[in-house]
C-alpha positions as CSV (number, residue, x, y, z in Angstrom):
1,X,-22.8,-0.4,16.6
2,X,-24.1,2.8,14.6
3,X,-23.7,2.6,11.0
4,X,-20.6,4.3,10.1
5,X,-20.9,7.4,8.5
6,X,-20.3,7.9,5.3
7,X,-20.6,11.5,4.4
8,X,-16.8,12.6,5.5
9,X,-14.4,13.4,2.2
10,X,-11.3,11.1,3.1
11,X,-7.9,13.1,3.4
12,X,-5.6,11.2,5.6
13,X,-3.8,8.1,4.3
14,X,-1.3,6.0,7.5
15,X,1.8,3.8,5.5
16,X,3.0,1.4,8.1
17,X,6.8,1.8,7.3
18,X,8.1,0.0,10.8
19,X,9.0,-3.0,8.9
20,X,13.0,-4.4,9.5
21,X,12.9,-5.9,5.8
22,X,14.9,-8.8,7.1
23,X,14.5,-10.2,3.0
24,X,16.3,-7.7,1.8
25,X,19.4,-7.9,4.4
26,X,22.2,-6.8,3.8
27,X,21.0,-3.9,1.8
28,X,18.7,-2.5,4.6
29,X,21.1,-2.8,7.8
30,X,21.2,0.9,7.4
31,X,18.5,2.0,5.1
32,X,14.5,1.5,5.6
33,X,13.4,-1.4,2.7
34,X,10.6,1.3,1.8
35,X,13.6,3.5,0.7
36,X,15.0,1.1,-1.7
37,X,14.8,2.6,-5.2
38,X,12.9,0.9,-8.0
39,X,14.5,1.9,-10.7
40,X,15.6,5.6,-9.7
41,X,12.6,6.6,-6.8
42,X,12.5,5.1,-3.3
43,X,9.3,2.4,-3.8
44,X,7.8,4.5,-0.6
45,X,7.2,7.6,-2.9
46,X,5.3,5.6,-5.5
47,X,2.8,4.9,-2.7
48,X,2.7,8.2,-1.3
49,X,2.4,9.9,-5.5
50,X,-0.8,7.4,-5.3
51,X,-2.0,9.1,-2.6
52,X,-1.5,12.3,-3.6
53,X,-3.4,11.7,-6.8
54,X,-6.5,10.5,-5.1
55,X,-6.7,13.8,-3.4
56,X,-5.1,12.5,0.1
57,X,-3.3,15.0,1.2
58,X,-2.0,14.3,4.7
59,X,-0.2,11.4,4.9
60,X,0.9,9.7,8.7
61,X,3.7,6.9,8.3
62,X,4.4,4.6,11.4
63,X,7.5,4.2,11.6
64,X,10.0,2.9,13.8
65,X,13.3,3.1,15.3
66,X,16.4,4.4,13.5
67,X,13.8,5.6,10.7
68,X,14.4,9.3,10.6
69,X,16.2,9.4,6.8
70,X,12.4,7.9,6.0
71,X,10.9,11.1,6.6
72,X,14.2,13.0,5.8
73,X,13.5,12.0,1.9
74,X,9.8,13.9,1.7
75,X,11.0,16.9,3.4
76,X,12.7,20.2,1.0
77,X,16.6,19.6,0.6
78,X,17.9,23.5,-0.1
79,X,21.3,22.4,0.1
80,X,21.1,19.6,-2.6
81,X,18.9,22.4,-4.2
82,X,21.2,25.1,-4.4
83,X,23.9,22.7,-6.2
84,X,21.5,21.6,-9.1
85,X,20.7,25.0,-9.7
86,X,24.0,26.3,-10.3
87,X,24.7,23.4,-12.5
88,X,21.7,24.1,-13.9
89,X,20.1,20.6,-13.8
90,X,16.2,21.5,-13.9
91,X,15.4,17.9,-14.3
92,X,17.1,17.0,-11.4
93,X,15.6,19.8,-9.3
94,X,12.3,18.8,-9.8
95,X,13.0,15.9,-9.3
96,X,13.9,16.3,-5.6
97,X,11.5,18.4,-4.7
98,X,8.4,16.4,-5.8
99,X,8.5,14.4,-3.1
100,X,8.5,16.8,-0.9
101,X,5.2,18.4,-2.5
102,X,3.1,15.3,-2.6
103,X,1.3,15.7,0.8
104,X,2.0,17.2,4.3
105,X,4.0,14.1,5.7
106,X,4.0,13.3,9.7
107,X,5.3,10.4,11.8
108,X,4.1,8.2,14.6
109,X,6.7,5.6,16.1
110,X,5.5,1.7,16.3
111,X,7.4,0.9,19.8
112,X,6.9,-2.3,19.1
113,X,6.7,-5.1,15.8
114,X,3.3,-5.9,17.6
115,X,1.5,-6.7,13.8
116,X,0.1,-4.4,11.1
117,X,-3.4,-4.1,13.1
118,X,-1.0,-2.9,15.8
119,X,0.5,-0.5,13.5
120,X,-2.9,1.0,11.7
121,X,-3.9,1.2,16.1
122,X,-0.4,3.9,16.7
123,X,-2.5,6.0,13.8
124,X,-5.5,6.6,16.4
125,X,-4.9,10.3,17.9
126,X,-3.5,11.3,14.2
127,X,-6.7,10.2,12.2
128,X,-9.3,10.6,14.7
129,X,-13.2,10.1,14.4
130,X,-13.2,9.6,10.4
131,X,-12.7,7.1,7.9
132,X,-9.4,7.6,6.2
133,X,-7.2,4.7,4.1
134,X,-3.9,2.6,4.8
135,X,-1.4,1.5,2.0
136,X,0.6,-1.6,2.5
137,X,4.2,-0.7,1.2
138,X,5.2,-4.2,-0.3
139,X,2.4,-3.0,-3.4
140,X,3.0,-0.4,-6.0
141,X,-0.9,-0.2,-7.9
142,X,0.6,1.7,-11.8
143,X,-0.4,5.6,-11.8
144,X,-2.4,4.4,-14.9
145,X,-4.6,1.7,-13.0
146,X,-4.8,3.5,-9.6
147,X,-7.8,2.2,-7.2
148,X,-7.6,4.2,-4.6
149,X,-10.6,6.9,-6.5
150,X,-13.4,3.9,-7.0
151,X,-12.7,2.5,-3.4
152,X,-13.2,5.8,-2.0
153,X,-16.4,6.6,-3.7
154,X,-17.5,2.7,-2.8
155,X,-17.0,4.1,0.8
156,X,-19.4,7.0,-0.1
157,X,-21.9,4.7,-1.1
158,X,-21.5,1.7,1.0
159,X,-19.9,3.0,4.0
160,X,-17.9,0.4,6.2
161,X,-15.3,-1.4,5.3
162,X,-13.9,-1.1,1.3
163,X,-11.2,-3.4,0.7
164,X,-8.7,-3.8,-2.8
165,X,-9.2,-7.5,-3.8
166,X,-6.9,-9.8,-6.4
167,X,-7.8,-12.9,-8.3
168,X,-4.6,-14.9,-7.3
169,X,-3.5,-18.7,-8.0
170,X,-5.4,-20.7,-5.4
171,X,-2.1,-22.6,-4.6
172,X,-0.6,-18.6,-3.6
173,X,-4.0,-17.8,-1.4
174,X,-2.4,-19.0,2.0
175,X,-0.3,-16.1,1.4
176,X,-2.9,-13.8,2.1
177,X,-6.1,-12.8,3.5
178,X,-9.0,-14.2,1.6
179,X,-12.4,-12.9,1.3
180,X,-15.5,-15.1,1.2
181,X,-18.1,-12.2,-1.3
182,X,-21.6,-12.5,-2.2
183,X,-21.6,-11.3,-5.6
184,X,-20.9,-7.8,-7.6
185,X,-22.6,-5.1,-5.8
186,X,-21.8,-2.4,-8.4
187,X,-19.0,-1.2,-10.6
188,X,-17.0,1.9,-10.5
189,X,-13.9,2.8,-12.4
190,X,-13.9,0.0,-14.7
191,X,-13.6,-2.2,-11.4
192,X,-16.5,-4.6,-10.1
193,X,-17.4,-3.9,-6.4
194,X,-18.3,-6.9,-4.7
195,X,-19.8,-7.4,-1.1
196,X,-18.3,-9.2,1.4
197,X,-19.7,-11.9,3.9
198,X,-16.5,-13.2,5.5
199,X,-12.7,-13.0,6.0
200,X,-9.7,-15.2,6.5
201,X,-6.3,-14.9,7.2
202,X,-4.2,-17.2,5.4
203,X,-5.9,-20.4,4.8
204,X,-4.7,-23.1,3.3
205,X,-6.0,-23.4,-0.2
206,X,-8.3,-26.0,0.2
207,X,-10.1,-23.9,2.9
208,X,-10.2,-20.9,1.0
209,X,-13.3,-19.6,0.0
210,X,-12.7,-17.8,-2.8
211,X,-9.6,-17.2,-4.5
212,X,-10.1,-13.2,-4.1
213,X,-6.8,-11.9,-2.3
214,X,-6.6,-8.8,-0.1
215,X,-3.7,-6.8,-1.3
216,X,-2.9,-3.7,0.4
217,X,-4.8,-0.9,0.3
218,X,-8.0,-0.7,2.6
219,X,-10.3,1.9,3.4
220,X,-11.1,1.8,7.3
221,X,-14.0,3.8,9.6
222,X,-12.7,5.0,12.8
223,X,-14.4,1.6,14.4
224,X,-11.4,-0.2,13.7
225,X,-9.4,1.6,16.3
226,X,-11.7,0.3,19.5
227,X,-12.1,-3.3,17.2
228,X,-8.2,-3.1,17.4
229,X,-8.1,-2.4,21.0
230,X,-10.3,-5.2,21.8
231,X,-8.3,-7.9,19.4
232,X,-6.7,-10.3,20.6
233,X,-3.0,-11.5,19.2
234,X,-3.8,-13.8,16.4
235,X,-1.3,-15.4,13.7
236,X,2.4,-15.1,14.4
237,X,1.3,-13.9,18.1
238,X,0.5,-10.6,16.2
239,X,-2.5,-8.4,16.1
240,X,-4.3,-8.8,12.9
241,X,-6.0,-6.2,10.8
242,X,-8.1,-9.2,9.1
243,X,-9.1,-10.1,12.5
244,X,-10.6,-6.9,13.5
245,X,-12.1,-6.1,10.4
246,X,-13.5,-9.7,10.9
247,X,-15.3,-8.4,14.3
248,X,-16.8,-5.4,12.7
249,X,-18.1,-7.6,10.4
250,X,-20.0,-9.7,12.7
251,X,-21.1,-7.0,14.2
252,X,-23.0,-5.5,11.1
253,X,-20.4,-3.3,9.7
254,X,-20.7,-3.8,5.7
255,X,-17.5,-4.6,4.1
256,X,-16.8,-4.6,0.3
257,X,-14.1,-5.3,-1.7
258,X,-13.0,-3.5,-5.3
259,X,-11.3,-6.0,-7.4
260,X,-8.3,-4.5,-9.0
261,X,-7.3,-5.9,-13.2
262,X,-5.0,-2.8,-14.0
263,X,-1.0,-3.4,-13.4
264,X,0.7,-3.8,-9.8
265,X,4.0,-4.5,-8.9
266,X,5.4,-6.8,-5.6
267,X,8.0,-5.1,-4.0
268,X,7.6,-7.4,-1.0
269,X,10.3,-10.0,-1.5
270,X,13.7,-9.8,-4.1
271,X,12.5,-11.5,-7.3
272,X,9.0,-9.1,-7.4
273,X,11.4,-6.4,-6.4
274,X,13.6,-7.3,-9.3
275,X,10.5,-8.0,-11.5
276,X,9.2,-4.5,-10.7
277,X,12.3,-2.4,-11.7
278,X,12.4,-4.2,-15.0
279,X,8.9,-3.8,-15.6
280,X,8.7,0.2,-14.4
281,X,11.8,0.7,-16.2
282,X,10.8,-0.8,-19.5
283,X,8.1,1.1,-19.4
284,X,9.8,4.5,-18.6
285,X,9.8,7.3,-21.8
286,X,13.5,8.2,-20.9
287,X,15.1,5.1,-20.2
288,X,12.8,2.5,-21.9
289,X,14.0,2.6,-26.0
290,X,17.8,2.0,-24.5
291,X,17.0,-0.6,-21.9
292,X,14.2,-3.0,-23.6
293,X,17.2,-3.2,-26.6
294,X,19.9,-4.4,-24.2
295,X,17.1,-6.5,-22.5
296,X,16.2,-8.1,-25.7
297,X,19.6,-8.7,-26.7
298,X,20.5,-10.1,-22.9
299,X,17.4,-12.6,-23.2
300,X,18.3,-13.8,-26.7
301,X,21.9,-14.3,-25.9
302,X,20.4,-16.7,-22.9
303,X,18.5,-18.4,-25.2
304,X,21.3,-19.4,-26.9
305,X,23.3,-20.5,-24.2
């Protein structure tokens, strides 16, 4: 295989969105999980604002069916508009439109929960012949640690594969894929880069080989789309993303992983939903002062109990 190149500026991120969020029932029977709010914003537009502020602007979300209010929330809203300007809510106004300013926002459907290696393969035609990122939904990476910037210039330099790596518990590494690394390459950002000599999906902890957790953001070549096509179902009788980055691997594609320190929230199951909102709204300038007070009082009264 030819090295991948590595002189293309990435500007197209894919969000696979197709998700039923079955742990959330009954709260998304009728609404997408990704548009949940934590705290007042859908978590969806926290990923896509993280795009945006890596200079990503053209964003492809696989979606699938009954999704439409998905893209519905990042398109302009003159109606809702017009009403908050003649109350003269400004606040509110910009509020609504931001989203829609973030990036230019297509759709591709999934037909099909067919795995998330499936779902990175429906963004083929859209992202064509050059690298470009995917970000996992279930992780909101803080505007003030954002990773996205030092794994695209480890792309620049490296080429290949650049993956966002956590230090996790080794009892929680069978929750993940798990990269086996050969050291720190370099460092950018603040964050060491480390290369990458093998990949596994969800071992069990005492077959992991590190304890160096792929969380969800990657940066892909277009050689993962034929790697895709040619990947076999894997765990949960799903095509894997691990597995095909696995193949490019073998195949001399170099892979390396940034490993993330700054602040990220789960959204992926209730409690690190509920964690997240607590945490984000804590931290908030215009709800903060008010909330940590009652929070403080709520915990203490608890304590007493």
């Amino acid at each position: 295989m030819p090295e991948t190149a590595r002189s293309h500026a990435i500007s197209k991120a894919v969000i696979p969105v197709a998700g039923a969020g079955t742990r959330f029932l009954p709260a998304t029977k009728a609404v997408p999980k990704v548009l949940l709010p934590v705290v007042d914003r859908p978590s969806l537009e926290y990923i896509v604002e993280e795009a945006s502020r890596a200079g990503i602007d053209d964003v492809l979300l696989v979606t699938g069916r009954g999704q439409e209010s998905i893209i519905d929330h990042f398109d302009r809203s003159p109606a809702l508009e017009a009403l908050l300007e003649a109350k003269g809510d400004k606040a509110r106004i910009e509020a609504v439109k931001h989203s829609a300013q973030l990036a230019a926002i297509t759709a591709t459907r999934q037909d099909e929960p067919r795995g998330l290696g499936h779902a990175v393969l429906c963004a083929a035609s859209h992202v064509g012949d050059e690298p470009f990122v995917v970000q996992l939904g279930d992780d909101i990476i803080d505007g003030r640690d954002t990773i996205l910037p030092a794994m695209m210039r480890a792309h620049a330099q490296f080429g290949g594969i650049v993956l966002a790596l956590l230090e996790v518990p080794t009892e929680h590494i069978q929750r993940y894929g798990c990269a086996a690394t050969t050291g720190v390459a370099t460092t950018l950002d603040g964050f060491d880069v480390v290369a990458i000599n093998g990949l596994v999906e969800k071992p069990a902890p005492q077959d992991a080989p590190s304890n160096l957790a792929v969380i969800g953001r990657y940066v892909l070549p277009p050689e993962i789309f034929p790697a895709l096509r040619e990947t076999a179902p894997g765990a949960g009788n799903e095509i894997q993303l691990t597995d095909a980055m696995a193949a490019l691997l073998a195949q001399g594609v170099p892979v390396h992983g940034v490993v993330f320190t700054g602040r990220r929230y789960d959204v992926g199951d209730r409690g690190d939903f509920l964690k997240a909102t607590v945490q984000l709204a804590a931290e908030r300038e215009d709800l903060g002062p008010e909330f940590r007070s009652w929070l403080i009082e709520y915990v203490n009264n608890e304590l007493k109990q």
